[in-house]
PASE-798172 format. One line per field, with one value per residue (C-alpha): x, y, z; residue number from 0; residue in one letter. Coordinates in Angstrom, 3 decimals, decimal comma. Each point is the difference from the previous one (the first is absolute). Last residue first. Layout:
<atoms>
X	[X  ...] $
Y	[Y  ...] $
Z	[Z  ...] $
i	[NUM  ...] $
aa	[A  ...] $
</atoms>
This chain:
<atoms>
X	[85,518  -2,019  2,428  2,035  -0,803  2,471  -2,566  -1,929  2,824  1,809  -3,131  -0,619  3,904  0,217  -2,978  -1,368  -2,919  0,854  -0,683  1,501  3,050  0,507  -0,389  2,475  2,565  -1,297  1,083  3,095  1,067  0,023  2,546  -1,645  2,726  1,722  -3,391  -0,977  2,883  -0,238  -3,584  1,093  2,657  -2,052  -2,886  2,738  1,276  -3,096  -1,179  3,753  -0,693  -3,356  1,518  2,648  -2,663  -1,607  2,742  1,400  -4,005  0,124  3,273  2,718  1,325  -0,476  -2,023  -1,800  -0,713  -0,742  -2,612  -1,217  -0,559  -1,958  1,810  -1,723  2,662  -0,157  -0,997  1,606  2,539  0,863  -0,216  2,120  2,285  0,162  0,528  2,802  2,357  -0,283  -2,215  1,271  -0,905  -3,139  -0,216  1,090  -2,738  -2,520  1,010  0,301  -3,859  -0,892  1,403  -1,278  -3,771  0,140  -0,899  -2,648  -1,090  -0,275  -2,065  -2,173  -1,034  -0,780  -2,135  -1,720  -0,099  3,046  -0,440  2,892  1,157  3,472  -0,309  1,560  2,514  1,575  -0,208  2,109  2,348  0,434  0,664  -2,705  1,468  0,626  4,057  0,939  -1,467  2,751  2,547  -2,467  0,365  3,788  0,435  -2,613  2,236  3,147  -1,415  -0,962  3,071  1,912  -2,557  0,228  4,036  -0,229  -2,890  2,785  -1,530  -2,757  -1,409  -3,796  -0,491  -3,530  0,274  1,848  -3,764  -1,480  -3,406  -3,194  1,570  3,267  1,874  3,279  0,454  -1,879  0,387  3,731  0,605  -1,946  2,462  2,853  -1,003  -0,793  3,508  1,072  -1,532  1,266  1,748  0,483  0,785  2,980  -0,897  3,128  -0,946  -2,867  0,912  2,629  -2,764  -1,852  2,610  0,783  -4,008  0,953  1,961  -0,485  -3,399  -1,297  1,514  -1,939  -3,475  1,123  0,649  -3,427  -1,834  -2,547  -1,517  1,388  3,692  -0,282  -1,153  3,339  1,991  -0,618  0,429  3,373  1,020  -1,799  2,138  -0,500  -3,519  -1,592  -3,345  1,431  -2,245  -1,885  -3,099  0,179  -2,873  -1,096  4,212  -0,149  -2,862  1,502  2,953  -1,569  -2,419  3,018  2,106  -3,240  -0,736  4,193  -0,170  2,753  2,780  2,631  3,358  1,325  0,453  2,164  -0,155  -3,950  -0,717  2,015  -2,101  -3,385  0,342  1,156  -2,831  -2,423  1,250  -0,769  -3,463  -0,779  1,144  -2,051  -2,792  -0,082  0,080  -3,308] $
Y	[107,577  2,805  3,312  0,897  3,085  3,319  2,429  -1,121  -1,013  3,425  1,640  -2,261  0,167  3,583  1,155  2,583  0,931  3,976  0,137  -3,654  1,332  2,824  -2,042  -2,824  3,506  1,115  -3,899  0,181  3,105  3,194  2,367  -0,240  -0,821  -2,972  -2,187  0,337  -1,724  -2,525  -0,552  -0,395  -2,014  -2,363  -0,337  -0,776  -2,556  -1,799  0,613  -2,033  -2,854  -0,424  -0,207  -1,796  -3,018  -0,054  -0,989  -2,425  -1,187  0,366  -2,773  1,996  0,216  3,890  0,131  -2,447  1,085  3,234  -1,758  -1,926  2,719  2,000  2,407  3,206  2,444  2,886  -1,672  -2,959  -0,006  3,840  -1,704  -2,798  2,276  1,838  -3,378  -1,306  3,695  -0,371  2,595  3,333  2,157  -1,333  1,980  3,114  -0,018  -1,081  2,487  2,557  -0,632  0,136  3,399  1,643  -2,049  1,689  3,050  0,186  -2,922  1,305  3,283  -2,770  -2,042  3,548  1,586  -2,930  -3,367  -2,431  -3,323  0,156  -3,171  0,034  -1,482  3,197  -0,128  -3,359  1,012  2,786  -1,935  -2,943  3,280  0,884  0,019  3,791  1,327  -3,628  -0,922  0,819  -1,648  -3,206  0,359  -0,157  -2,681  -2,106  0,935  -0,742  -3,728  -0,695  0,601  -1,968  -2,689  -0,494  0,089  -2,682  -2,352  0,312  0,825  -1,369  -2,368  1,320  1,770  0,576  -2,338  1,857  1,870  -2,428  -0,180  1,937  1,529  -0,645  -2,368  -0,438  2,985  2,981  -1,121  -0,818  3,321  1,808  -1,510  0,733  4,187  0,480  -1,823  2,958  2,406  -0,112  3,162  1,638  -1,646  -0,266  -1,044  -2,022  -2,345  -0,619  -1,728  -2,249  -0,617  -1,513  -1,988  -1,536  -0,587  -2,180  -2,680  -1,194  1,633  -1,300  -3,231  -0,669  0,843  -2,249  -2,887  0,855  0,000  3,025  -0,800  2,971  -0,627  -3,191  1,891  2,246  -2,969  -1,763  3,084  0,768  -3,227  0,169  3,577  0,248  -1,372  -3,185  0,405  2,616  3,674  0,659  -1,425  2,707  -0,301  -3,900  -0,774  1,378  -2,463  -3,002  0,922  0,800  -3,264  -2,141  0,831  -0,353  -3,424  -1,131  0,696  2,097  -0,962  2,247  -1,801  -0,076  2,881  0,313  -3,436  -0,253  3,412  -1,113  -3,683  1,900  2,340  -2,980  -1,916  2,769  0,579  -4,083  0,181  3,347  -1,342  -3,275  1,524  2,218  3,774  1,880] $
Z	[91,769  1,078  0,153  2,441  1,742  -1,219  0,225  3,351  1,292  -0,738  1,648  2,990  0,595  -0,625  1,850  -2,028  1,322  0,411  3,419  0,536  -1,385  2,122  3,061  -1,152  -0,323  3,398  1,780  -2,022  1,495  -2,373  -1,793  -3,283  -1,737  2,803  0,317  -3,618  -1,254  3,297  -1,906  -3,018  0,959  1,961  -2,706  -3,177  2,236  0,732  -4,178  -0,776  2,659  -1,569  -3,479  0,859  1,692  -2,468  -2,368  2,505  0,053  -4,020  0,099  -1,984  -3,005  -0,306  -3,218  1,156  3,486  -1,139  -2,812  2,788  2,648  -2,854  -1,769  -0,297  -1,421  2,150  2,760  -0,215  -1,964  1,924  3,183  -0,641  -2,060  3,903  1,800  -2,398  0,124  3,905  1,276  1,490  -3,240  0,974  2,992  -1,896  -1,914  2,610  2,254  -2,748  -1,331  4,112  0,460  -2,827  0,983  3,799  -0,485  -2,579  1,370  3,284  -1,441  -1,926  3,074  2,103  -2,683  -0,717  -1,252  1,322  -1,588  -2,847  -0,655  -1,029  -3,682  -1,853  3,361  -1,096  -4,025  0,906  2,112  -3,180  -2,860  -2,348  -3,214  -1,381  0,300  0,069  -3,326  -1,632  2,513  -0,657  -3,982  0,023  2,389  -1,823  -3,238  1,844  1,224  -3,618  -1,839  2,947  -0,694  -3,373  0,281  2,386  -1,730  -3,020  -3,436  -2,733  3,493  -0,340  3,304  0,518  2,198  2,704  0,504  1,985  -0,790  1,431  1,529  0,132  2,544  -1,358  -2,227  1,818  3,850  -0,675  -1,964  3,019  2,437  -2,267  -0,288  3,851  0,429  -2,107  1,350  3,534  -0,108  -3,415  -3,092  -1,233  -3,853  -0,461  3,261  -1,545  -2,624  2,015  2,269  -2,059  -1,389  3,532  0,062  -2,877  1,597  3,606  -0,118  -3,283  0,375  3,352  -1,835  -2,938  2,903  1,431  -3,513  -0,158  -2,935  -1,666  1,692  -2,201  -2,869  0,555  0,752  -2,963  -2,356  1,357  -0,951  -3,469  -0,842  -3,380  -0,086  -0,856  -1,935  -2,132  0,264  -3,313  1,655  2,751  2,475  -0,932  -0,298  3,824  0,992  -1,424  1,799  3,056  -0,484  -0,383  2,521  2,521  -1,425  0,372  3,990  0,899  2,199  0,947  1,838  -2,828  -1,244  -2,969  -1,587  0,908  -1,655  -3,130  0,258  0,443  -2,888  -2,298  1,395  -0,506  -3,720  -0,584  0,957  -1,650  -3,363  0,533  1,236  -3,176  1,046  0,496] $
i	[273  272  271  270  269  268  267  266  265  264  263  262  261  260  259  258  257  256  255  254  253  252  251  250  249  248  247  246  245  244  243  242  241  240  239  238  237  236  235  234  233  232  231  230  229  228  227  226  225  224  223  222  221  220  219  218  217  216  215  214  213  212  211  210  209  208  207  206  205  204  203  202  201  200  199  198  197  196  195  194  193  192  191  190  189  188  187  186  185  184  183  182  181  180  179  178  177  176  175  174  173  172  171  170  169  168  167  166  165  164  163  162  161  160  159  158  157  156  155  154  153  152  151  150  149  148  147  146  145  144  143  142  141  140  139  138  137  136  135  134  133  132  131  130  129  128  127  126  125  124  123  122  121  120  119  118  117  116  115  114  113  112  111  110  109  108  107  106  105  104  103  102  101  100  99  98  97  96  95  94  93  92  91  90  89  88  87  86  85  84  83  82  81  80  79  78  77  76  75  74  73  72  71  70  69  68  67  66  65  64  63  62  61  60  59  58  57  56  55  54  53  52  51  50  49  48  47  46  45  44  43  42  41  40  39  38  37  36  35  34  33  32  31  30  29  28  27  26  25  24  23  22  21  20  19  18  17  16  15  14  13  12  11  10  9  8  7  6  5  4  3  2  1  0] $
aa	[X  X  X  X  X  X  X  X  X  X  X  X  X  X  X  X  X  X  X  X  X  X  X  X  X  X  X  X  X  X  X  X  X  X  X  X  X  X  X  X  X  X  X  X  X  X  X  X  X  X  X  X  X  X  X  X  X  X  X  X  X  X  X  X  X  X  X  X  X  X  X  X  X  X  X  X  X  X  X  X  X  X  X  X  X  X  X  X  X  X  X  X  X  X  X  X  X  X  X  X  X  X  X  X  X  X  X  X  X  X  X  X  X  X  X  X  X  X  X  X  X  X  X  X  X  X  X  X  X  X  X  X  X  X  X  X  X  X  X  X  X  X  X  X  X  X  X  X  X  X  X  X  X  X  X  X  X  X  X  X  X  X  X  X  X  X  X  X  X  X  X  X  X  X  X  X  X  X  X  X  X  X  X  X  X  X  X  X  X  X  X  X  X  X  X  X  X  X  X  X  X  X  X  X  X  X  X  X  X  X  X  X  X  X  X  X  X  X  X  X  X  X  X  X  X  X  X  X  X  X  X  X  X  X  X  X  X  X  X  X  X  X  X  X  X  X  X  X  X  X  X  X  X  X  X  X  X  X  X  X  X  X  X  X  X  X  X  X  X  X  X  X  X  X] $
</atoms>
């Protein structure tokens, strides 16, 4: 462990070169002081104030979640993000895919956020560009094998129809329901479908959504409920024009196979207890 006195004065020079740059970010001096205490712990070779201190500050800050750190990250990293991943071209809508599960992975972590791991030897910028291309990287790898957000809606479809006749309609039916619900949330809004994914997928809670979004967790539950309502409608208007039907015979079908989509998609997507 570093003398209190040493690690005293290194947190107030890290805190004063934070300060100068952003000023608007306050960080409480005990939470500066255990990350840097703690990082010394993990690398006792490592200098108590780093490099880049400035960089430092915000990055603990952004750790614990700071609003003002949370606002600086938008306005002026996520712009570096996207610089990254604008090199790699990605296909479609991958690369909002790839920020929204960079904000899940380094500001809310689980179990800690994972921005502070960074230990302020280079630019927060260039540590995140590096970072954002090799989460890029590793999800179109993965892409070919992860279980996609419409297959993991029809795994959970409940499947009450024993029998000859219940099977032959799923049989049927389920090629036509997986490309309704694909192609109905290709009709989402960009927010309700990583909504969906975070929370399905990822298993945010309404609070951790509604932190990492900034938002009040009603407004937060609110999107989410808004965003399973619109998924139901197209997929069923989806289902409406491919299998040639009324909307009346399409409701029919569905309640054959007991799979309802608003029962069902409430029943997956619920909100968790508070």
């Amino acid at each position: 462990m570093p003398d209190a006195g040493d690690l005293d004065a290194a947190v107030a020079r890290i805190a004063a070169a934070g300060r100068e740059v952003w000023p608007d970010v306050e960080l409480a001096r005990d939470a500066l002081a255990a990350h840097v205490a703690a990082r010394r712990a993990e690398d006792p070779g490592a200098p108590l104030e780093p490099a880049f201190a400035a960089d430092y500050y915000l990055a603990v800050a952004l750790a614990q979640q700071v609003p003002a750190a949370m606002r600086v990250f938008e306005a002026r990293l996520v712009p570096e993000i996207d610089v990254a991943l604008r090199r790699l071209r990605l296909p479609g809508g991958a690369a909002d895919e790839v920020k929204q599960a960079l904000r899940v992975e380094l500001l809310v972590g689980d179990p800690v956020a994972r921005i502070g791991d960074f230990g302020g030897r280079g630019e927060l910028a260039a540590w995140l560009r590096v970072t954002a291309t090799r989460k890029a990287l590793k999800l179109l790898r993965k892409a070919g094998r992860e279980e996609t957000l419409d297959e993991l809606l029809l795994e959970h479809w409940p499947d009450a129809t024993p029998g000859p006749a219940g099977k032959h309609l799923k049989i049927t039916y389920t090629a036509e329901l997986k490309r309704a619900v694909a192609e109905a949330l290709g009709q989402l809004e960009v927010r309700q479908r990583n909504l969906l994914r975070q929370h399905v997928l990822d298993g945010l809670t309404i609070d951790e959504l509604a932190r990492l979004y900034r938002a009040h967790r009603a407004t937060c539950a609110r999107w989410l409920a808004d965003a399973r309502a619109d998924l139901a409608r197209h997929t069923r208007r989806r289902l409406v024009a491919s299998l040639g039907l009324g909307t009346d015979e399409v409701d029919s079908v569905l309640r054959m196979l007991d799979s309802d989509i608003e029962l069902s998609l409430s029943r997956l997507l619920r909100e968790p207890a508070p």
